[in-house]
C-alpha positions in Angstrom: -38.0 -30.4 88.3 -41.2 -28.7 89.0 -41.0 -25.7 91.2 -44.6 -24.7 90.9 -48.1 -25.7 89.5 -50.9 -23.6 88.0 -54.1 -25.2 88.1 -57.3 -23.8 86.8 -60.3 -25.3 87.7 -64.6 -24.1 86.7 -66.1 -23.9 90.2 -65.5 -23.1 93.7 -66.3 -27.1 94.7 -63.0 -28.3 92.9 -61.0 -25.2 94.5 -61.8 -26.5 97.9 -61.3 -29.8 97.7 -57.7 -29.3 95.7 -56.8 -27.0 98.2 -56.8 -30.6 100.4 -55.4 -33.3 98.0 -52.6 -31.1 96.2 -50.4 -30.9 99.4 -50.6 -34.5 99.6 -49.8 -34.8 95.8 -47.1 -32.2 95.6 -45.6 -32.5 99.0 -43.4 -29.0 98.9 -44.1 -27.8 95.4 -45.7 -24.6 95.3 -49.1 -24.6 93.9 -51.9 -21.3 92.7 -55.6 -22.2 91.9 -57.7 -20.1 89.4 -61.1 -20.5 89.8 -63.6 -19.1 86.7 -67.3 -18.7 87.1 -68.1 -21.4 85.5 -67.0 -24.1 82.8 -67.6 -21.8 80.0 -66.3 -18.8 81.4 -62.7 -21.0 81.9 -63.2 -22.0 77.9 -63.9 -18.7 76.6 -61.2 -17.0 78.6 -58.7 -19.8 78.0 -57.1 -18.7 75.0 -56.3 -15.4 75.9 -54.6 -16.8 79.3 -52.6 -19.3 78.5 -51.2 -16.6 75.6 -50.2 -14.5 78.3 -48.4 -17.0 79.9 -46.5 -18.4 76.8 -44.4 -15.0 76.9 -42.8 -15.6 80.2 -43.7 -19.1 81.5 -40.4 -20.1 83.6 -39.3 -23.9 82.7 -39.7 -24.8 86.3 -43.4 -24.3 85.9 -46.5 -25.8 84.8 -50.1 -25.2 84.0 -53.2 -28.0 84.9 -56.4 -27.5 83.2 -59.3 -29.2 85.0 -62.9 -29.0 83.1 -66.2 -31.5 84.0 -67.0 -33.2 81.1 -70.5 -32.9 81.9 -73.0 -34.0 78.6 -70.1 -32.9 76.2 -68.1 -35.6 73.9 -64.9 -36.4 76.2 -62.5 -36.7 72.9 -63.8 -33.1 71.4 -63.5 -31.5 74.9 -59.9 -32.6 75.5 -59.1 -31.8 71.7 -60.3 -28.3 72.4 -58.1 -28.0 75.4 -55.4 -29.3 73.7 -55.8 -27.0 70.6 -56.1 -23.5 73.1 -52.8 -25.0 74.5 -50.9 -25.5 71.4 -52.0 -22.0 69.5 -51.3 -20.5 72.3 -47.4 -21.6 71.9 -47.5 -23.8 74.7 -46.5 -27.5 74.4 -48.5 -30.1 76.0 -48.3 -33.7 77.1 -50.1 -35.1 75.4 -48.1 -34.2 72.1 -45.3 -36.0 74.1 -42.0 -35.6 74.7 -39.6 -35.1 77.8 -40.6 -31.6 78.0 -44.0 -30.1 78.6 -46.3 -26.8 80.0 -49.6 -27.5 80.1 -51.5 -30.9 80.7 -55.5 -30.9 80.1 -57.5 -33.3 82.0 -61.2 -33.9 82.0 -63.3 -35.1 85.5 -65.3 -37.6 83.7 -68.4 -36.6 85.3 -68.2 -34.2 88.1 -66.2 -33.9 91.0 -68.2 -36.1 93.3 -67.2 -39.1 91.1 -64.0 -38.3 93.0 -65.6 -38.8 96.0 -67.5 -42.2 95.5 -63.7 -43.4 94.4 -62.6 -43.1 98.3 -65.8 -43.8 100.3 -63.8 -44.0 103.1 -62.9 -41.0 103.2 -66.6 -40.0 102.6 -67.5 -42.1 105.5 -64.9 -40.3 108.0 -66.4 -36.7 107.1 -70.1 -38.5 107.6 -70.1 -41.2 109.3 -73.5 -42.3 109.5 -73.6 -43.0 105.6 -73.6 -47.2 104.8 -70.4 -48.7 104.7 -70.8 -50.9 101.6 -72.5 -48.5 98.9 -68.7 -49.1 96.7 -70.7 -52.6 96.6 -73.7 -51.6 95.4 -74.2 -52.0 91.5 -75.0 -48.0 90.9 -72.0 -47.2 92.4 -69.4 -50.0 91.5 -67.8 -47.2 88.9 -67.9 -43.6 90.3 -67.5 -42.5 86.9 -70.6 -44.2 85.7 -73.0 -43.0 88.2 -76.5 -42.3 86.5 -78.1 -39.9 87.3 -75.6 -36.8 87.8 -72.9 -37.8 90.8 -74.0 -35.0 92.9 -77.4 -35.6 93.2 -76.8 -39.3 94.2 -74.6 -38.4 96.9 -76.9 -35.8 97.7 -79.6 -38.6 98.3 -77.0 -40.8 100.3 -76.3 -38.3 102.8 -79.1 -37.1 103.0 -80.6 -40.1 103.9 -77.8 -41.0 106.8 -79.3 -37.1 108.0 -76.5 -34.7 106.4 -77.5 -31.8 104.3 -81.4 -32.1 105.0 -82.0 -28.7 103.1 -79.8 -30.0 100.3 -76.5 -30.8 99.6 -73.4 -28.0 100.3 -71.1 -28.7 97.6 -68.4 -26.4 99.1 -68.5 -28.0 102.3 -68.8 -31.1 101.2 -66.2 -30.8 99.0 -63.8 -29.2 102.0 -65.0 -32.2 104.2 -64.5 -35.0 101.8 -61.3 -34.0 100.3 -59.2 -33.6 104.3 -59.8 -37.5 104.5 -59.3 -38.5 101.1 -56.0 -40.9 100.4 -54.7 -40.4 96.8 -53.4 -43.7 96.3 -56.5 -45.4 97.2 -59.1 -44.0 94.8 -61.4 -46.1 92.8 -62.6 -43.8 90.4 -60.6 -43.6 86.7 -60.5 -40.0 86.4 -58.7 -39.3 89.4 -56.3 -42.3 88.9 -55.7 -40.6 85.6 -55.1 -37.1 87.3 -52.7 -38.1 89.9 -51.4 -39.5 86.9 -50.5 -36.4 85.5 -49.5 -34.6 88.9 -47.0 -37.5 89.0 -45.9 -36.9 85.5 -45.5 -33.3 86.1 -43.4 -33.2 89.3 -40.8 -35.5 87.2 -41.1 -33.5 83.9 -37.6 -32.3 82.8 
Protein backbone atom coordinates (compact mmCIF):
# COMPACT_ATOMS: atom_id res chain seq x y z
CA UNK A 1 0.00 0.00 0.00
CA UNK A 2 1.00 3.50 -0.52
CA UNK A 3 2.98 5.05 2.21
CA UNK A 4 3.78 8.22 0.50
CA UNK A 5 3.10 10.38 -2.70
CA UNK A 6 5.44 12.64 -4.62
CA UNK A 7 3.76 15.06 -6.63
CA UNK A 8 5.33 17.64 -8.95
CA UNK A 9 3.43 20.17 -10.13
CA UNK A 10 4.62 23.77 -12.74
CA UNK A 11 3.27 26.71 -10.62
CA UNK A 12 2.71 27.88 -7.24
CA UNK A 13 -1.42 28.03 -8.03
CA UNK A 14 -1.59 24.12 -8.25
CA UNK A 15 0.74 23.89 -4.97
CA UNK A 16 -1.78 25.77 -3.01
CA UNK A 17 -4.71 24.35 -3.96
CA UNK A 18 -3.24 20.51 -3.60
CA UNK A 19 -2.00 21.41 -0.39
CA UNK A 20 -6.14 21.50 0.28
CA UNK A 21 -7.64 18.60 -1.80
CA UNK A 22 -4.72 15.83 -1.17
CA UNK A 23 -5.68 15.45 2.63
CA UNK A 24 -9.03 14.83 1.56
CA UNK A 25 -7.81 12.36 -1.22
CA UNK A 26 -5.13 10.58 0.80
CA UNK A 27 -6.58 10.76 4.16
CA UNK A 28 -3.20 9.66 6.30
CA UNK A 29 -0.74 8.98 3.47
CA UNK A 30 2.03 11.15 3.61
CA UNK A 31 2.39 13.46 0.70
CA UNK A 32 5.66 16.17 -0.67
CA UNK A 33 4.89 18.80 -3.49
CA UNK A 34 7.66 20.03 -5.93
CA UNK A 35 6.95 23.03 -7.39
CA UNK A 36 9.26 24.16 -10.69
CA UNK A 37 9.24 27.63 -12.10
CA UNK A 38 7.31 26.92 -14.66
CA UNK A 39 6.01 24.12 -17.11
CA UNK A 40 9.14 23.99 -19.02
CA UNK A 41 11.42 24.27 -16.24
CA UNK A 42 9.47 20.77 -14.69
CA UNK A 43 10.01 19.22 -18.51
CA UNK A 44 13.50 20.06 -18.87
CA UNK A 45 14.46 19.04 -15.47
CA UNK A 46 12.28 15.90 -15.52
CA UNK A 47 14.65 13.46 -16.78
CA UNK A 48 17.33 14.08 -14.64
CA UNK A 49 14.88 13.72 -11.52
CA UNK A 50 13.02 11.00 -11.85
CA UNK A 51 16.67 9.25 -12.70
CA UNK A 52 17.62 10.10 -9.36
CA UNK A 53 14.78 8.59 -7.92
CA UNK A 54 14.87 5.18 -9.96
CA UNK A 55 18.10 4.34 -7.78
CA UNK A 56 16.38 4.26 -4.48
CA UNK A 57 12.56 4.75 -4.93
CA UNK A 58 11.13 2.54 -1.88
CA UNK A 59 8.07 0.26 -3.24
CA UNK A 60 5.78 1.95 -0.80
CA UNK A 61 6.16 5.11 -2.78
CA UNK A 62 5.03 6.88 -5.71
CA UNK A 63 5.57 9.77 -7.97
CA UNK A 64 2.45 12.13 -9.67
CA UNK A 65 3.36 14.31 -12.53
CA UNK A 66 0.94 17.20 -12.98
CA UNK A 67 1.60 19.52 -16.29
CA UNK A 68 -1.27 22.08 -18.00
CA UNK A 69 -1.79 21.08 -21.21
CA UNK A 70 -1.98 24.53 -22.29
CA UNK A 71 -1.88 24.97 -26.51
CA UNK A 72 0.21 21.74 -26.69
CA UNK A 73 -1.26 18.34 -28.34
CA UNK A 74 -2.63 16.38 -25.10
CA UNK A 75 -1.52 12.71 -26.71
CA UNK A 76 2.29 14.10 -27.49
CA UNK A 77 2.49 15.75 -23.99
CA UNK A 78 1.41 12.72 -22.03
CA UNK A 79 3.69 10.49 -24.43
CA UNK A 80 6.60 12.70 -23.40
CA UNK A 81 5.85 12.21 -19.77
CA UNK A 82 5.43 8.78 -20.20
CA UNK A 83 8.74 8.32 -22.25
CA UNK A 84 10.96 10.61 -19.26
CA UNK A 85 9.28 8.00 -17.02
CA UNK A 86 10.15 4.91 -18.69
CA UNK A 87 14.05 5.84 -19.71
CA UNK A 88 14.39 6.82 -16.62
CA UNK A 89 13.76 3.03 -15.37
CA UNK A 90 10.65 3.83 -13.73
CA UNK A 91 7.40 1.93 -14.67
CA UNK A 92 4.30 3.67 -15.19
CA UNK A 93 0.61 3.17 -15.23
CA UNK A 94 -0.20 3.61 -17.96
CA UNK A 95 2.09 0.62 -19.34
CA UNK A 96 -0.20 -1.39 -16.82
CA UNK A 97 0.14 -3.83 -14.62
CA UNK A 98 -0.42 -4.46 -10.69
CA UNK A 99 2.68 -2.59 -9.96
CA UNK A 100 3.57 0.99 -10.76
CA UNK A 101 5.99 4.36 -9.82
CA UNK A 102 5.09 7.09 -11.61
CA UNK A 103 1.58 8.19 -13.08
CA UNK A 104 1.55 11.31 -15.59
CA UNK A 105 -1.56 13.27 -15.82
CA UNK A 106 -2.39 16.29 -17.81
CA UNK A 107 -4.99 19.39 -16.42
CA UNK A 108 -6.69 19.65 -19.66
CA UNK A 109 -6.65 23.34 -19.61
CA UNK A 110 -5.46 24.99 -16.51
CA UNK A 111 -6.18 24.65 -13.08
CA UNK A 112 -9.21 26.79 -12.84
CA UNK A 113 -11.09 24.23 -15.05
CA UNK A 114 -10.88 22.53 -11.69
CA UNK A 115 -12.60 25.13 -10.17
CA UNK A 116 -15.66 25.63 -12.61
CA UNK A 117 -16.07 21.64 -11.92
CA UNK A 118 -17.23 22.46 -8.13
CA UNK A 119 -18.83 25.94 -8.33
CA UNK A 120 -20.02 25.38 -5.16
CA UNK A 121 -17.16 25.37 -3.70
CA UNK A 122 -16.34 28.50 -5.76
CA UNK A 123 -19.47 30.09 -4.48
CA UNK A 124 -18.59 29.40 -0.60
CA UNK A 125 -15.01 31.18 -1.01
CA UNK A 126 -17.13 34.15 -3.02
CA UNK A 127 -20.25 34.27 -2.45
CA UNK A 128 -21.54 37.00 -4.35
CA UNK A 129 -20.67 35.15 -7.71
CA UNK A 130 -24.30 33.76 -9.62
CA UNK A 131 -25.41 30.57 -8.58
CA UNK A 132 -26.21 29.08 -11.98
CA UNK A 133 -23.13 29.96 -14.28
CA UNK A 134 -22.56 25.50 -14.37
CA UNK A 135 -25.88 26.32 -16.44
CA UNK A 136 -24.66 28.60 -18.67
CA UNK A 137 -23.57 27.24 -22.21
CA UNK A 138 -19.76 28.68 -21.85
CA UNK A 139 -19.32 26.95 -18.92
CA UNK A 140 -21.41 23.57 -19.13
CA UNK A 141 -17.74 21.81 -19.62
CA UNK A 142 -14.91 23.41 -17.44
CA UNK A 143 -12.59 21.79 -19.64
CA UNK A 144 -13.95 23.51 -22.67
CA UNK A 145 -13.87 27.03 -21.52
CA UNK A 146 -12.83 29.47 -24.39
CA UNK A 147 -11.05 31.70 -23.86
CA UNK A 148 -8.27 30.55 -21.28
CA UNK A 149 -10.11 29.37 -17.82
CA UNK A 150 -8.43 31.96 -15.75
CA UNK A 151 -9.38 34.85 -17.41
CA UNK A 152 -13.12 33.84 -17.51
CA UNK A 153 -13.19 33.40 -13.85
CA UNK A 154 -11.23 36.32 -13.57
CA UNK A 155 -14.23 38.20 -15.33
CA UNK A 156 -16.82 36.30 -13.07
CA UNK A 157 -15.43 37.41 -9.93
CA UNK A 158 -14.61 40.22 -10.81
CA UNK A 159 -17.87 41.16 -11.78
CA UNK A 160 -19.59 39.83 -8.24
CA UNK A 161 -16.65 42.67 -6.85
CA UNK A 162 -13.58 40.10 -6.00
CA UNK A 163 -10.14 40.75 -7.27
CA UNK A 164 -11.00 44.38 -8.79
CA UNK A 165 -7.19 44.91 -9.64
CA UNK A 166 -7.17 41.46 -11.17
CA UNK A 167 -7.35 38.08 -10.29
CA UNK A 168 -4.84 36.42 -7.38
CA UNK A 169 -4.25 33.06 -8.56
CA UNK A 170 -2.60 31.97 -5.30
CA UNK A 171 -5.26 33.09 -3.29
CA UNK A 172 -7.70 32.09 -5.29
CA UNK A 173 -6.46 28.89 -5.60
CA UNK A 174 -5.98 28.53 -1.54
CA UNK A 175 -9.66 29.86 -1.29
CA UNK A 176 -11.24 27.67 -3.84
CA UNK A 177 -9.55 24.42 -3.10
CA UNK A 178 -10.57 24.52 1.37
CA UNK A 179 -14.30 24.19 -0.02
CA UNK A 180 -13.90 21.95 -2.86
CA UNK A 181 -15.59 18.27 -2.42
CA UNK A 182 -13.67 15.69 -4.55
CA UNK A 183 -16.39 13.50 -5.36
CA UNK A 184 -18.51 16.10 -6.65
CA UNK A 185 -16.46 17.71 -9.52
CA UNK A 186 -17.75 18.26 -12.92
CA UNK A 187 -14.83 18.78 -14.75
CA UNK A 188 -13.00 15.47 -16.68
CA UNK A 189 -9.63 16.23 -15.76
CA UNK A 190 -9.99 16.11 -12.17
CA UNK A 191 -12.41 13.11 -12.35
CA UNK A 192 -9.56 11.53 -14.21
CA UNK A 193 -6.97 12.67 -11.44
CA UNK A 194 -8.76 11.47 -8.50
CA UNK A 195 -8.80 8.69 -10.67
CA UNK A 196 -5.30 8.00 -10.41
CA UNK A 197 -4.88 9.09 -6.54
CA UNK A 198 -7.44 6.29 -6.13
CA UNK A 199 -5.43 3.96 -8.21
CA UNK A 200 -2.33 4.77 -6.37
CA UNK A 201 -3.40 4.41 -2.82
CA UNK A 202 -4.54 0.67 -3.85
CA UNK A 203 -1.41 -0.06 -6.03
CA UNK A 204 0.37 -3.22 -4.80
Amino acid sequence: MLEKLMIFVEEISMEAALEQLMPKLLQDVEFEIYRFQCKDDLLKNLPARLRAYSSWLPPEWAILVLVDRDNNDCRELKQQLETVAQQSGLSTKTQGGDRFQVVNRIVIEELEAWFFGDWPAVKQAYPRVPDNIPQKAPFRNPDAIKGGTWEALERLLKRAGYFPAGLNKLQCAREVATHMTPDANRSASFNAFVQAINAIRVCE
